[in-house]
C-alpha positions as CSV (number, residue, x, y, z in Angstrom):
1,X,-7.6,-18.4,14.9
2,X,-4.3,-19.6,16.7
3,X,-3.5,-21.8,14.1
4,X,-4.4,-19.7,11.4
5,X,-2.0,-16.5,12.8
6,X,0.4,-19.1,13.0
7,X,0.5,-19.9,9.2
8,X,0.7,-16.5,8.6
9,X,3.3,-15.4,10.6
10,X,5.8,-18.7,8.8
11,X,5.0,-16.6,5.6
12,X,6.0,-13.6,7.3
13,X,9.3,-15.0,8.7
14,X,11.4,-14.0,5.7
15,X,10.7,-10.3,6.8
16,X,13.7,-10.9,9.9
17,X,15.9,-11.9,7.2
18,X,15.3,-9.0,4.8
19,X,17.8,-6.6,4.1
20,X,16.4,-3.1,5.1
21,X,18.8,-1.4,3.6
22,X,19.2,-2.3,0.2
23,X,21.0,-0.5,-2.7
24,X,18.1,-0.6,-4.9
25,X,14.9,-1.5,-4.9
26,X,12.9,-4.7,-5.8
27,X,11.0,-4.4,-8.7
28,X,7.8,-5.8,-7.5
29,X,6.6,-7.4,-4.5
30,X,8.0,-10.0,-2.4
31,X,6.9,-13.7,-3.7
32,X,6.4,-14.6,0.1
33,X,3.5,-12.3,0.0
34,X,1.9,-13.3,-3.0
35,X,1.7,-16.9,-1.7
36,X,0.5,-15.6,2.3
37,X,-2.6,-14.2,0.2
38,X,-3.1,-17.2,-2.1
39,X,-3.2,-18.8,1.3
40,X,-6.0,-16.6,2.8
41,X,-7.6,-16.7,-0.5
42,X,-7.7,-20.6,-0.4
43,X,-9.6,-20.5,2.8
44,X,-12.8,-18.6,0.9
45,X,-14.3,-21.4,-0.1
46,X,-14.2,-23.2,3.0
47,X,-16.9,-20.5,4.5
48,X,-19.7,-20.6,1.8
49,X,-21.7,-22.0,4.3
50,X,-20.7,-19.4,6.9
51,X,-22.1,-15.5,7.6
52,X,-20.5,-13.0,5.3
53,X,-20.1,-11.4,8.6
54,X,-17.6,-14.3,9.8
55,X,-15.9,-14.6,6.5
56,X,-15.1,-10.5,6.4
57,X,-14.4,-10.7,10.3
58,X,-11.7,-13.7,9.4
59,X,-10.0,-12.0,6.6
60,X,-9.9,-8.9,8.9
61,X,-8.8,-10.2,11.8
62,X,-5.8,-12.1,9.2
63,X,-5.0,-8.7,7.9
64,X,-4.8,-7.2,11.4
65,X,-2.3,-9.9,12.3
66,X,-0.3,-9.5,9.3
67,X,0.5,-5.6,10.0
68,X,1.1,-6.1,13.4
69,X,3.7,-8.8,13.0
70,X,4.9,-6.7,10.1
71,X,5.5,-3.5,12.7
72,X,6.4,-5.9,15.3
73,X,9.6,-6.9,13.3
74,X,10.6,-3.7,12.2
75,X,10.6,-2.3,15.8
76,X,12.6,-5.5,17.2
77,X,16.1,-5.3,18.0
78,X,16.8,-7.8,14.6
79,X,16.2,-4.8,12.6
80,X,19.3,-2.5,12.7
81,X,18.8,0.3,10.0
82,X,16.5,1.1,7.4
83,X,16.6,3.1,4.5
84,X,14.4,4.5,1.9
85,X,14.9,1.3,-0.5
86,X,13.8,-0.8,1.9
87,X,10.7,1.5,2.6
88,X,9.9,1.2,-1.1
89,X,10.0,-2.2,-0.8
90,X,7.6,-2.6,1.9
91,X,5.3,0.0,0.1
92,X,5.1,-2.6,-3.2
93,X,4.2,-5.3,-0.7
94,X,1.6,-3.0,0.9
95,X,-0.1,-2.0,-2.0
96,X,-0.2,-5.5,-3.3
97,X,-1.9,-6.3,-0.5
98,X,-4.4,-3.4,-0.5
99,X,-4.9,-4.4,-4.4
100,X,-5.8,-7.8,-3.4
101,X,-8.3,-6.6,-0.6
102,X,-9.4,-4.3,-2.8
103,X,-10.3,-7.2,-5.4
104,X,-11.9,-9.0,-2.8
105,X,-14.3,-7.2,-1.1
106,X,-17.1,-7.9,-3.6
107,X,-16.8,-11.7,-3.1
108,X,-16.3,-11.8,-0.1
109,X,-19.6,-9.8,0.3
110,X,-21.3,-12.2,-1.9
111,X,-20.4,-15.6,-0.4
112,X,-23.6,-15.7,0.9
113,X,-25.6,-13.6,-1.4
């Protein structure tokens, strides 16, 4: 799992670099984010042979990670200010990522099935 938190937090790098307080907001999600799930999509297929158990456990476990490095850089000291823009931002990344969970909880419960 080291090495598969690791991946994920180099997509998660541009998130120290963001501007927090932006003038107005994006109009859809970051790319950055779009590719971290296209990552932890790609690994699917590399667990048909594995539990649906493990499978849902892994792509827990990478969503876990994911918020916590997420919280962890908005409470470090590289974060300054943040305004409501940028809390709209991270909302459209959030519910991208809940609409791709959401999308993928019937396979992954039938990897095995």
């Amino acid at each position: 799992c080291k090495q598969l938190f690791q991946k994920l937090d180099s997509f998660l790098l541009f998130l120290i670099e963001e501007d927090w307080s932006p003038s107005k907001a994006s109009g859809s999600h970051h790319n950055v984010i779009e590719d971290m799930l296209v990552f932890i999509n790609s690994i699917v297929p590399t667990m048909r042979d594995i539990s649906t158990e493990l499978t849902a456990s892994v792509f827990k476990s990478c969503f876990i990670h994911a918020s916590r490095k997420i919280l962890t850089v908005l409470a470090s000291s590289e974060v300054r200010t943040i305004n409501m823009v940028g809390i709209v931002n991270l909302s459209r990344d959030g519910r991208y990522i809940e609409s791709f969970i959401e999308g993928n909880i019937a396979e992954i419960k039938n990897i095995k099935e």
